[in-house]
N, C-alpha and C positions, 0 to 999 in steps of 0.2 A: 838432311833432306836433299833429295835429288831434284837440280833447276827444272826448270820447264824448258822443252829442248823442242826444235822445229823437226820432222819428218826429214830428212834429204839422202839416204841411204836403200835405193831399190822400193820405194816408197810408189803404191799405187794410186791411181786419184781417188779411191774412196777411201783412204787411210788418213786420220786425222793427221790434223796439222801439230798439235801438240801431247805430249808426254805426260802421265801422270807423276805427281812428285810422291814418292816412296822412302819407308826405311825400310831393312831388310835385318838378320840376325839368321845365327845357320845354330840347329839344334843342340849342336856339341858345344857350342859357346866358341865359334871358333870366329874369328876375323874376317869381314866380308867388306871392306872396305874397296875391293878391288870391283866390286856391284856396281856401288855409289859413286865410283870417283867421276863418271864421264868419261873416259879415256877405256875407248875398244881396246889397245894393246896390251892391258894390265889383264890378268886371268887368272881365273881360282888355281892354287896350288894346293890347298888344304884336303882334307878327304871328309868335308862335310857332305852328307847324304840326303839333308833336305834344308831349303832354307825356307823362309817367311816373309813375306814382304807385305807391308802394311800402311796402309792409310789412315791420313787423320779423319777424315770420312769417310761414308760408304759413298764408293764411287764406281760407275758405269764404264765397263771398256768390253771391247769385243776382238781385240788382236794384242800377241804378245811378240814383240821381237828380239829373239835372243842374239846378240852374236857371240861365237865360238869359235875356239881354233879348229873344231869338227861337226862336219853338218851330215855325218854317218846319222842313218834313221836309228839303228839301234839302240843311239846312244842318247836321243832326245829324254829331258826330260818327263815325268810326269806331272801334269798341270792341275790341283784340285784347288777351291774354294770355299770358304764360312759363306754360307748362308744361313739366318737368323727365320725362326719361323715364331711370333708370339712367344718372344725371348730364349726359343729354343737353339742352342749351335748344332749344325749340320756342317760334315767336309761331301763338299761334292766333286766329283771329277767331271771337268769340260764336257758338256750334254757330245753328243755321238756325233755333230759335224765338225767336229775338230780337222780342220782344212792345214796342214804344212805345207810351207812353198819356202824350201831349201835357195838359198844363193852361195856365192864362194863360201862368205865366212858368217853368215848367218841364217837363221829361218824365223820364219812368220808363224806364228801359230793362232789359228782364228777360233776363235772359242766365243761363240754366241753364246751368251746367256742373256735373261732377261731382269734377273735382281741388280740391286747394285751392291758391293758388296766391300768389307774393309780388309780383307786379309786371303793375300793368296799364297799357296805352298807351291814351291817347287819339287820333286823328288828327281835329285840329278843322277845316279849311277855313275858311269867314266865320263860324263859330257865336261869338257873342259869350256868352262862357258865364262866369260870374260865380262860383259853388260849383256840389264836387260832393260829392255824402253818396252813403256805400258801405255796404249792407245787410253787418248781421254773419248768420251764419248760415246754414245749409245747406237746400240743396230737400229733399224727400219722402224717403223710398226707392225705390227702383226701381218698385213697381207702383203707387205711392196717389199720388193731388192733391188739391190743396184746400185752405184756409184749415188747417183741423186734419187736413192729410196723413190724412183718414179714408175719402175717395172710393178707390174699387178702381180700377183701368186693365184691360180687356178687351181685353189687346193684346198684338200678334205677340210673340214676342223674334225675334231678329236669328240665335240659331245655339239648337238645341234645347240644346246644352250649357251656355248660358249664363244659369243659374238666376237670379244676383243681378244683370243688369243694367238698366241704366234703359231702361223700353216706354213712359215717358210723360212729359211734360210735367207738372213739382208745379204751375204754375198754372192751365195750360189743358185738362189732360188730356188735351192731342191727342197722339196714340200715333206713335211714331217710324218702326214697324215696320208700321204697317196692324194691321187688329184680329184676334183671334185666332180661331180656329174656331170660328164657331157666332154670329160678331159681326158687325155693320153698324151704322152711322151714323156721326156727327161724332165721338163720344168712346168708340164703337164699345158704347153703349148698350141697344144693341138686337137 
């Protein structure tokens, strides 16, 4: 199992302060100890194509930070998850705001979801990716964004019946549904 680690690498203030603790195994049965070690310098050498990373629970997180010796967009992984529906398995891939913000040697990858969930897939292609730190912690509530989920969202919902669902994006505020009556612009501000 991987310690629980403090944020302190390009780390913004709404990004938790700790790490999920994770196992990981790659599909070919190949060695992925260089995941788990802690230590950014260590990096897959292997030619596995997807790996797994798994909790002892179903847990909540809403950003993923890989670092790699290449932060080429091409080369980012694919992000999908197990969601369970009345014992059903489902893989889903990262809902449509999947937000990148590249640095030297790693990138963010913000992946709102709303389940909590025990098993995530990588699909890496040539991304030589070295560690990955899994934010603890869950996005907003349905209508607020922002660093302190204090921002409002002026924004559609998807069925008039559907009071408690999520109209926004916790980091970008961009509204899923288009803005709500009487709204216009980016974050439907205005």
């Amino acid at each position: 199992m991987r310690p629980w680690r403090s944020c302190n690498v390009g780390c913004s203030d709404d990004q938790s302060s700790k790490y999920l603790s994770f196992t990981a195994s790659a599909d070919n049965g190949g060695p992925v100890s260089w995941l788990t070690d802690t230590d950014d310098i260590t990096c897959r050498n292997e030619s596995q194509t997807k790996l797994e990373l798994s909790f002892q629970t179903r847990e909540a997180f809403f950003w993923i930070r890989m670092i790699s010796k290449r932060t080429d967009s091409r080369d980012f992984p694919n992000i999908s998850y197990d969601k369970y529906d009345n014992g059903t398995e489902t893989v889903l891939d990262c809902p449509h705001d999947l937000e990148i913000h590249t640095f030297t040697w790693s990138a963010d990858f913000w992946c709102e979801m709303t389940e909590n969930v025990d098993k995530i897939f990588l699909t890496l292609g040539d991304t030589q990716l070295c560690t990955v730190y899994i934010s603890e912690g869950t996005p907003c509530l349905h209508n607020t964004y922002g660093p302190g989920c204090d921002e409002i969202c002026n924004c559609a919902r998807k069925s008039e019946n559907a009071s408690s669902e999520r109209v926004c994006f916790s980091r970008s505020g961009r509204c899923l549904y288009g803005c709500a009556a009487g709204y216009v612009g980016d974050k439907c501000e205005e």
